[in-house]
N, C-alpha and C positions, 0 to 999 in steps of 0.2 A: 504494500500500500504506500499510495507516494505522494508525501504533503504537499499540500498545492496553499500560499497565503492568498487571502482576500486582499481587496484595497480599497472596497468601498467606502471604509474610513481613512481614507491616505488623505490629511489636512483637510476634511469636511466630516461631520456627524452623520454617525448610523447609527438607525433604531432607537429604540425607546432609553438605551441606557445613553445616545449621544457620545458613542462610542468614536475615538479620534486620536489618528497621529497625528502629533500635533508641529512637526517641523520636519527638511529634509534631511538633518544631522543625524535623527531616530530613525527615520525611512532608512537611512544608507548603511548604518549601522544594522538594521534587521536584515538587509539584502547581503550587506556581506557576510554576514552571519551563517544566512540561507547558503550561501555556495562555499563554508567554511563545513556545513554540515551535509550537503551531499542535495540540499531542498532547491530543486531548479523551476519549481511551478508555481506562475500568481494566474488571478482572475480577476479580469477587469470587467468593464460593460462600457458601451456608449453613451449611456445614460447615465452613467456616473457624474460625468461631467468633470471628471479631474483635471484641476488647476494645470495648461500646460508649460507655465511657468516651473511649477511645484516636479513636474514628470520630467522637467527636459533635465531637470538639476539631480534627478536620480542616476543609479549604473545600474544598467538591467543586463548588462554581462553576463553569457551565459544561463542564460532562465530564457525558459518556454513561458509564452502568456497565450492563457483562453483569453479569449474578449466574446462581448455579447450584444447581438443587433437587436432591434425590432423596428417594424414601420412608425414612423410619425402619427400622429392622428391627420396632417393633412400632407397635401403634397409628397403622398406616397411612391408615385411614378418615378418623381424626380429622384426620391429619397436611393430607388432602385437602381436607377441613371447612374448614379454619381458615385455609388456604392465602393467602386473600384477606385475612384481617386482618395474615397472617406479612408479607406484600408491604408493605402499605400501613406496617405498622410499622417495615419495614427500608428503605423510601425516604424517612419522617420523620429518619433516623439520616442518610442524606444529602442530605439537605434536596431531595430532587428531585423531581417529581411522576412520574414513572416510570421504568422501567427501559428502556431502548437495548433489551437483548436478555433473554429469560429460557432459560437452557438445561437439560435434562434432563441430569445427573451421569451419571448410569448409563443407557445404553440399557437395560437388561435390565428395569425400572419398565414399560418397556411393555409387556411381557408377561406382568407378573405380574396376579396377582388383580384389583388396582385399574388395571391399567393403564388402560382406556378411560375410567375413571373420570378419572383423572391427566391425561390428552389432553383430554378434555372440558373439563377445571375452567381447565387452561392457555392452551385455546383462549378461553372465556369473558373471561378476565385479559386477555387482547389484547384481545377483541371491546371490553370498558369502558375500555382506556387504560393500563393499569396497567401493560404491556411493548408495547413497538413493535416486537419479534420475536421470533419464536418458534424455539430451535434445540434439539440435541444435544451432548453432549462425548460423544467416543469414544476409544477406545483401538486398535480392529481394524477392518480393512478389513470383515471379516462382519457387521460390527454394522450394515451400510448397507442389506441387505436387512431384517433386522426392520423399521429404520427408517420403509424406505418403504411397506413391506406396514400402516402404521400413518397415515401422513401425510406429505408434505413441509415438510422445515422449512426456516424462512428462513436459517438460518445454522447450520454447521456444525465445532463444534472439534475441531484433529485433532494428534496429535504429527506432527512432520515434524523433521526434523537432519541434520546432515550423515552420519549413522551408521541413521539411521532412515528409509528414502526408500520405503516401503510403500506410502504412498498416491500417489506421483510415478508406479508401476506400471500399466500396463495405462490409464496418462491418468487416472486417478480420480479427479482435482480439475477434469481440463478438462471433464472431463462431468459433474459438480456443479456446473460456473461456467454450461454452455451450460441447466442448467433453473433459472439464476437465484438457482442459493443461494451464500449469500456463507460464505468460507474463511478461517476464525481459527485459524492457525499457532501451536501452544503445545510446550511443552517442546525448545524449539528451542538450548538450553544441558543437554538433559537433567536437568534439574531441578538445573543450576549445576554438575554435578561438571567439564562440558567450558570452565569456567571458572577453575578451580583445579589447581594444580601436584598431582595424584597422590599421591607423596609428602607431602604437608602433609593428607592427608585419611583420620586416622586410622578413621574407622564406613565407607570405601571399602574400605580394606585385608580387614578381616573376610569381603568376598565377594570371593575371591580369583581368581574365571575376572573378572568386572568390572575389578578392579582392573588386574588382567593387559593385562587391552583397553583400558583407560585410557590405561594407563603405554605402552603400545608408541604407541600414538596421539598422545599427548601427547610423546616422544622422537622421534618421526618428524619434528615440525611444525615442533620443536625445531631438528635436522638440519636442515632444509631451509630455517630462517629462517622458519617459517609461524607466523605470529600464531591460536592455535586459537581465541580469543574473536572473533577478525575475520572469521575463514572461518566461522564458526558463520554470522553476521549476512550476510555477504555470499552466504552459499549461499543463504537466505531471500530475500535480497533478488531474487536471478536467476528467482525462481518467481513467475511474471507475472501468474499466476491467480488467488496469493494475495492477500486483501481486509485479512486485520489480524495482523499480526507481533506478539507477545503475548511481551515481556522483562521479566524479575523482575531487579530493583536492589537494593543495599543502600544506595546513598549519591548525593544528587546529582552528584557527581564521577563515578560509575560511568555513572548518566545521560550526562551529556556526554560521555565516552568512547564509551560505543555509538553515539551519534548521527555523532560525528566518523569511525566505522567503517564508517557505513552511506553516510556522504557520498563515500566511496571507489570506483573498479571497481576491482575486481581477481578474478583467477581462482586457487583454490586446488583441483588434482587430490588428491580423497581420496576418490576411488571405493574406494579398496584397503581401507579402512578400513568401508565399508557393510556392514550387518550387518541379519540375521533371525529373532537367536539373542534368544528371549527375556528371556532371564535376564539379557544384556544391556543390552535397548533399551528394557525394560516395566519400569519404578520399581517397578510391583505384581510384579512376581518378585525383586527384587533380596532 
C-alpha cells in the first residue's frame, strides 16, 4: 500500500476542522520528507484552486501527482476545448511532464450532455502522455454502474473509514482489484474531524446528530484507551486490496506520527460504531 499526501489544505482550509499548511517552509519540509521516506504520491484537484504562487515555490521532484477534473456548471464545451492546454499548464506549475493519474470529480460528467465528449478528450490526454491513468473519484457504491456502462478506469477513488465501510460490502474492492483497477482510499480521517477532540470543534457542534456520533465515538476510544487517529490508519492498513492510503497533514511532525502509527499491528473493534446514515459519513450532507 503506497501513501499518497492530500493538498487540499496546502495554504487554504479544509473541512470542518479548517485544517491548513500554513507556509511553503512546512510544505517543503513535508515533501522532502516524502522522498527521504520512499512517499512519491500527492492528490490534487482543479478545484482546489491552489495559490500558484504558493505551488510554483514548492519541489515536487520526483513525486507522481493524481489531479482531478470536473465540468464547470457553464461553459462546459469550452471547458472540454481547452482541457489540453489547462493540463499542460498545471504540470509547468509542477515542473512535471505528466500526471500519474487524471480523475473525473464527479461521476455524474459522464452522463451529462458532454459526457462522451469529456471520455473522448481524456482518453486522447493518455493516448499523447499527458496522464498515465485514467480514473474516477466517487462518493457511492451506485456510481460504479454508470461508470462502467461508460468505460473502465485505471484507478478508482473511494471514501473508506472506520465509520464508513460501504464499499468493504458485498467485496467491492476485491472485484475492482480482480479487473485490475487500482484503489485510492481517501477521507479515511473523515475529512480530519476523526482527528480532533469533538469538543474543541466549534463549525462540528452546529450539526448536532454528527457531532453526537462524534463525541460518543471519540469517548468510547477514550474509555477503552483506543488511540482514534491510530485505529483510523490501522483499519486502512488491514484492507489488503487497497493500492494508495491518501492522508491530509498539517505539519511534518503530524507526518511522522502517522507513519510511526502505521509501522504498528494492532486491532481496534469499532464495528459498533459503523455507520450508513448519510448525514453522517457524506461531508456533502453535513
Amino acid at each position: 500500500m503506497k501513501i499518497v499526501i492530500g493538498t487540499a489544505n496546502f495554504n487554504q482550509n479544509y473541512g470542518l476542522i479548517n485544517s491548513k499548511i500554513k507556509n511553503f517552509h512546512e510544505a517543503n519540509r513535508i515533501l522532502n520528507y516524502c522522498r527521504k521516506k520512499n512517499i512519491k504520491y500527492l492528490d490534487t484537484a482543479f478545484s482546489y484552486n491552489l495559490s500558484k504562487k504558493f505551488i510554483n515555490s514548492l519541489n515536487f521532484n520526483d513525486l507522481n501527482i493524481i489531479t482531478k477534473i470536473k465540468l464547470p456548471k457553464k461553459n462546459k464545451k469550452n471547458f472540454i476545448d481547452d482541457l489540453e492546454k489547462k493540463l499542460i499548464k498545471e504540470l509547468k506549475c509542477y515542473k512535471a511532464n505528466k500526471f500519474y493519474a487524471l480523475l473525473l470529480h464527479n461521476s455524474k460528467d459522464l452522463k451529462s450532455k458532454y459526457g462522451d465528449e469529456l471520455l473522448k478528450k481524456i482518453m486522447y490526454l493518455k493516448k499523447i502522455g499527458l496522464v498515465n491513468k485514467l480514473g474516477v473519484s466517487i462518493y457511492e457504491t451506485k456510481e460504479l454502474n454508470l461508470i462502467f456502462k461508460k468505460f473502465t478506469p485505471n484507478i478508482i477513488q473511494l471514501p473508506i473509514n472506520i465509520i464508513d465501510r460501504r464499499f468493504l460490502e458485498k467485496k467491492i474492492i476485491l472485484k475492482l482489484r480482480k479487473m485490475k483497477i487500482q484503489i485510492q482510499a481517501r477521507s479515511i480521517f473523515l475529512q480530519g474531524i476523526l482527528t480532533k477532540d469533538p469538543e474543541t470543534l466549534k463549525s462540528l457542534k452546529k450539526n448536532k446528530r454528527l457531532y453526537e456520533f462524534i463525541l460518543s465515538l471519540y469517548n468510547w476510544c477514550a474509555k477503552k484507551n483506543f488511540d482514534l487517529k491510530e485505529a483510523c490508519l490501522l483499519f486502512i492498513k488491514e484492507q489488503k486490496s487497497i493500492n494508495f492510503l491518501t492522508i491530509g497533514i498539517e505539519s511534518l511532525e503530524e507526518l511522522k506520527q502517522n507513519l510511526s502509527s502505521l509501522s504498528k499491528n494492532k486491532n481496534f473493534d469499532l464495528n459498533r460504531f459503523v455507520s450508513k446514515n448519510k448525514k453522517i459519513i457524506d461531508p456533502r450532507k453535513w
